[in-house]
PABASE-133872 format. One record per residue (C-alpha): residue number from 1; x negated, y negated, z negated. Coordinates in Angstrom, 1 decimal. Layout:
<lumzas>
<lumza num="NUM" x="X" y="Y" z="Z"/>
...
</lumzas>
This chain:
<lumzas>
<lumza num="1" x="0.0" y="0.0" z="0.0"/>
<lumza num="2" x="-1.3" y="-3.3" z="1.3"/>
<lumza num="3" x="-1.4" y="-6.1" z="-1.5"/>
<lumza num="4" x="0.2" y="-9.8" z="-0.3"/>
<lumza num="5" x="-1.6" y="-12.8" z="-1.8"/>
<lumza num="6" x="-0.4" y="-16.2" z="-1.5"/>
<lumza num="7" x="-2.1" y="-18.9" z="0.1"/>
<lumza num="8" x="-1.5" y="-22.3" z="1.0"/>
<lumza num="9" x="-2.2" y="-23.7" z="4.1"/>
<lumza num="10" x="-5.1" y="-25.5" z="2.7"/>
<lumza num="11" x="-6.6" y="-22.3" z="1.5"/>
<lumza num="12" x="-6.3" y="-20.3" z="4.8"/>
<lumza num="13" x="-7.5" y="-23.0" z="6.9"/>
<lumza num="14" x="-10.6" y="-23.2" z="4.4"/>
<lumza num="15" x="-10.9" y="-19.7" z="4.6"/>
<lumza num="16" x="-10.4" y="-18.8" z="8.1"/>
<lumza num="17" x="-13.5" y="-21.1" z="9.3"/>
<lumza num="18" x="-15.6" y="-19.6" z="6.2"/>
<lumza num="19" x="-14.9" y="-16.4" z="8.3"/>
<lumza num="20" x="-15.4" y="-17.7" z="11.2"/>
<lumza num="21" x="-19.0" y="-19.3" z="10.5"/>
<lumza num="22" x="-20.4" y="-15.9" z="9.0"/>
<lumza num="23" x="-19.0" y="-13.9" z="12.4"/>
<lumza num="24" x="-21.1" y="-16.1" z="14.1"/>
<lumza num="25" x="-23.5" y="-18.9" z="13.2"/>
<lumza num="26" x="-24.2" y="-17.8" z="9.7"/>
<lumza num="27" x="-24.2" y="-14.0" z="11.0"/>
<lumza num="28" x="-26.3" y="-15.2" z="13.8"/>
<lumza num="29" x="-29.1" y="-17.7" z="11.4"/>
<lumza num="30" x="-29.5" y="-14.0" z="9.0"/>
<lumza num="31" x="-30.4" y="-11.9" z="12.5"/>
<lumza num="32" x="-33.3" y="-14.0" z="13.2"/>
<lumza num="33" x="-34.3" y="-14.4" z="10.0"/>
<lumza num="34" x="-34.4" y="-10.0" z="9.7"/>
<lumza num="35" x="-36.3" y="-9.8" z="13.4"/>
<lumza num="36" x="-38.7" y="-12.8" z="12.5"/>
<lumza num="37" x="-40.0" y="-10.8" z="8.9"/>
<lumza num="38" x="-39.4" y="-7.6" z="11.1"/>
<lumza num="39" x="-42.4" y="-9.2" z="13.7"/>
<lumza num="40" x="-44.7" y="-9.6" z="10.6"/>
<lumza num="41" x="-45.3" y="-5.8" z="10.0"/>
<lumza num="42" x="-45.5" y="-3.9" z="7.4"/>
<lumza num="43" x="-41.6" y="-3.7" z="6.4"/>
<lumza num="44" x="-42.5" y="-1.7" z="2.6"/>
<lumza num="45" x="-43.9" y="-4.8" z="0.7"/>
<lumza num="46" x="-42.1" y="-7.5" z="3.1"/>
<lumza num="47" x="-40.3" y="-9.7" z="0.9"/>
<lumza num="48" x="-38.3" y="-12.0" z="3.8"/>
<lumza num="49" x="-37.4" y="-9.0" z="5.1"/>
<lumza num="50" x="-35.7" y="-7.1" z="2.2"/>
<lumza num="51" x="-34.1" y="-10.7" z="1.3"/>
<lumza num="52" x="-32.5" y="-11.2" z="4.4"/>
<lumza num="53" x="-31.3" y="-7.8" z="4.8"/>
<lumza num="54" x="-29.8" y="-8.2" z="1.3"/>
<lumza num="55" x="-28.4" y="-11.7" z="2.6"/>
<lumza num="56" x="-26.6" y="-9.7" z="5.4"/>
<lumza num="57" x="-25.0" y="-7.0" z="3.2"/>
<lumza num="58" x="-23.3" y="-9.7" z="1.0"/>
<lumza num="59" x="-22.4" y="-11.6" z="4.1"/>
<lumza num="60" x="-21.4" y="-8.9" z="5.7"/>
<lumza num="61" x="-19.1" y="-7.7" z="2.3"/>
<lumza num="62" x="-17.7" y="-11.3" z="2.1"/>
<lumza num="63" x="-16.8" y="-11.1" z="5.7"/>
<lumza num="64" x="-14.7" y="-7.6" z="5.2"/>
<lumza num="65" x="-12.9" y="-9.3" z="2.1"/>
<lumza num="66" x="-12.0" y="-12.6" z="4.1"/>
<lumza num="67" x="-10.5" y="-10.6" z="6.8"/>
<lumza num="68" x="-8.4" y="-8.2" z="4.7"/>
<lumza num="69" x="-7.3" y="-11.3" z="2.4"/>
<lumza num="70" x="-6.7" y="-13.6" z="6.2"/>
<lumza num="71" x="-4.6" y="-10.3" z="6.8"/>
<lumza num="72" x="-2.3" y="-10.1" z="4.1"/>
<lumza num="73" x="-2.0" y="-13.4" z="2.4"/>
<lumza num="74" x="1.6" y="-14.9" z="2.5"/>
<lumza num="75" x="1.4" y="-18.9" z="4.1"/>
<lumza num="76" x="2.9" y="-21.9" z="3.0"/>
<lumza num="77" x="4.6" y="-23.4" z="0.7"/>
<lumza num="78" x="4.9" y="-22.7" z="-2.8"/>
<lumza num="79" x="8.0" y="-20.4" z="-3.6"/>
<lumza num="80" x="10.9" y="-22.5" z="-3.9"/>
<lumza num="81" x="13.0" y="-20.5" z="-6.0"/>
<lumza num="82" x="11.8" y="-21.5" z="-9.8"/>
<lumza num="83" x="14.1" y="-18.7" z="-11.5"/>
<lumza num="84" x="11.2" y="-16.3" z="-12.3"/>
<lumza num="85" x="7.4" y="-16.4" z="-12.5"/>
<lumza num="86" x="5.7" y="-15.8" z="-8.7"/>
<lumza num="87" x="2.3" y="-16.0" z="-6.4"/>
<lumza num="88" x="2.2" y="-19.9" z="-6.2"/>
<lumza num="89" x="3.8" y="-21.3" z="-9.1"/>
<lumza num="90" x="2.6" y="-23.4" z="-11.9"/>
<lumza num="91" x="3.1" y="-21.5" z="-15.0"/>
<lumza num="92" x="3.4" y="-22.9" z="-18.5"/>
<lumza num="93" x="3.0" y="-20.7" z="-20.8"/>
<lumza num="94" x="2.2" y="-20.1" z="-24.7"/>
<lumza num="95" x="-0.3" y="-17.5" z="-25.2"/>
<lumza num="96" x="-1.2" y="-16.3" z="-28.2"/>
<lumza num="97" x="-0.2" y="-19.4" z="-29.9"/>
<lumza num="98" x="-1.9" y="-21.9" z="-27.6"/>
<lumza num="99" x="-0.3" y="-23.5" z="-24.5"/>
<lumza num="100" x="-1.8" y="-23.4" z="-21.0"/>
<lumza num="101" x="-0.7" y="-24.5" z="-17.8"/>
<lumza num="102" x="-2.4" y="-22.2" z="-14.3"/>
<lumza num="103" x="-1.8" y="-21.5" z="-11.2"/>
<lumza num="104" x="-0.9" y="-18.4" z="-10.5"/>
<lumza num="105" x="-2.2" y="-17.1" z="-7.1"/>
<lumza num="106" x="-5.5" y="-15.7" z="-4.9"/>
<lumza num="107" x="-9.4" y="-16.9" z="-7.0"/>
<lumza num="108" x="-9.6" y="-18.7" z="-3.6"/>
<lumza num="109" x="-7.4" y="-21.5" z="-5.1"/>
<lumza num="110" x="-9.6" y="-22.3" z="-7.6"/>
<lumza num="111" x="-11.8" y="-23.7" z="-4.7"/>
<lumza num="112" x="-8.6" y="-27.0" z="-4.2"/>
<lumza num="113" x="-7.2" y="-26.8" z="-7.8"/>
<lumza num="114" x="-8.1" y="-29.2" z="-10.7"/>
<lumza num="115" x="-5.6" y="-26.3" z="-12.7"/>
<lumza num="116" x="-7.2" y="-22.9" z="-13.6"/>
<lumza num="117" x="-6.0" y="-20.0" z="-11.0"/>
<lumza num="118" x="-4.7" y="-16.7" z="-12.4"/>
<lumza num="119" x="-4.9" y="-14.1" z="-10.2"/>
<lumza num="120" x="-1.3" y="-12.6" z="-9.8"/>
<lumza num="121" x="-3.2" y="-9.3" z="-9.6"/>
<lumza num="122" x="-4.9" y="-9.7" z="-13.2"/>
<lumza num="123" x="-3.9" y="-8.4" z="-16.5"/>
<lumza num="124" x="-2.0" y="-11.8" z="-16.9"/>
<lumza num="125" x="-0.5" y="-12.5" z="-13.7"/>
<lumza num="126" x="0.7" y="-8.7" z="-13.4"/>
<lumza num="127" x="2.5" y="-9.1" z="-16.7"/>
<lumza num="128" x="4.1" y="-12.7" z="-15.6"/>
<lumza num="129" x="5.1" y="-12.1" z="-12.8"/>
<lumza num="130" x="8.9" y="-11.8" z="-12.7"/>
<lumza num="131" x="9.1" y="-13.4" z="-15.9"/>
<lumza num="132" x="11.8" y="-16.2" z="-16.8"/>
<lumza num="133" x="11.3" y="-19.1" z="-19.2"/>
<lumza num="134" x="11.6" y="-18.0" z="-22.4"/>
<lumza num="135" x="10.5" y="-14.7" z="-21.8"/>
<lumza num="136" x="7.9" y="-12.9" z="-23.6"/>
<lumza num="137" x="5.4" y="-10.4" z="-22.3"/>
<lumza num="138" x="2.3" y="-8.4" z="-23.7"/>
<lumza num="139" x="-0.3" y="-7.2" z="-21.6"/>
<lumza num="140" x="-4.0" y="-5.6" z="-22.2"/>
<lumza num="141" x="-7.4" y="-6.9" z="-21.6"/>
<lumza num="142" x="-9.9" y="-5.7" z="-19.9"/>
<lumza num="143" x="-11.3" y="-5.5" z="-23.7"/>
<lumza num="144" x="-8.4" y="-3.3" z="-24.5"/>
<lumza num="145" x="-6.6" y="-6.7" z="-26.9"/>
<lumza num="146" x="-3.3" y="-6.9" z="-27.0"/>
<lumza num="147" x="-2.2" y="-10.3" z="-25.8"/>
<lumza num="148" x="1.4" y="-11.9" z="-25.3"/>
<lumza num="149" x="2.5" y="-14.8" z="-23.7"/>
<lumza num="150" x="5.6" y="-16.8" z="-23.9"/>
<lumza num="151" x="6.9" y="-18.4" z="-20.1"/>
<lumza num="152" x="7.6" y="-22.4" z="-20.8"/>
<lumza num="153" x="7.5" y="-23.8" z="-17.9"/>
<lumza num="154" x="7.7" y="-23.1" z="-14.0"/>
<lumza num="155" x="6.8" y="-25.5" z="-11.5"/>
<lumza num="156" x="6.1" y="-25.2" z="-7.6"/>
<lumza num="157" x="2.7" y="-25.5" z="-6.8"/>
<lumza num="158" x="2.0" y="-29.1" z="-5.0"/>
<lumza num="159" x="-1.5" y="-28.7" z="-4.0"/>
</lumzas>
């Protein structure tokens, strides 16, 4: 089952020409740098080269992720329907005695956001999501603490 993560319009434009610079002119800067430290010899203790191999696995892992993300995000506007806790709303919420206000939606939005970004996929966004205000859930940690938090507030996200 294919996950949907909601993006604005913003964030997919942002993305999409990240991915499109490491298909080609970042790919492209990485492949000279390998075949210029490959034309130096010895490849065993050849430190440019071993970096910029390293360089292209991460680029090239960041470039699978962007696609399958591109792929499945939702695009637009931030759910309309404030009834229940969704991907792209502003949540206010009390947890564990302390109020906090997030986004809730992809990492990538922390890039535009001057709120902190919940992923709706974390511990906290999988046990919010759905909730109404004044609904309490309790979710675990990746510690293994039990947590609650109390929906306050629900807002559409205005970017």
């Amino acid at each position: 089952m294919t996950e949907t993560t909601w993006l604005s319009q913003e964030a997919y434009d942002r993305l999409k020409a990240e991915l499109d610079y490491l298909q080609g002119e970042g790919m492209a800067e990485v492949v000279k740098r390998i075949a210029a430290a490959r034309s130096e010899g010895d490849l065993k203790e050849n430190g440019g080269y071993h970096a910029a191999r390293e360089e292209q696995g991460k680029m090239n892992g960041r470039i699978a992720m962007l696609k399958t993300l591109l792929k499945t995000a939702q695009v637009g506007e931030a759910p309309s329907d404030l009834s229940a806790v969704q991907p792209g709303t502003v949540v206010t919420a009390q947890i564990n005695g302390q109020e906090q206000t997030f986004l809730l939606g992809s990492r990538e939005l922390a890039v535009t956001s001057d709120l902190p970004v919940y992923s709706e996929k974390s511990p906290l966004g999988l046990a919010l999501t759905g909730a109404q205000i004044g609904q309490t859930r309790t979710y675990l940690t990746p510690s293994g603490r039990e947590m609650s938090a109390t929906v306050t507030g629900i807002k559409p996200y205005t970017g």
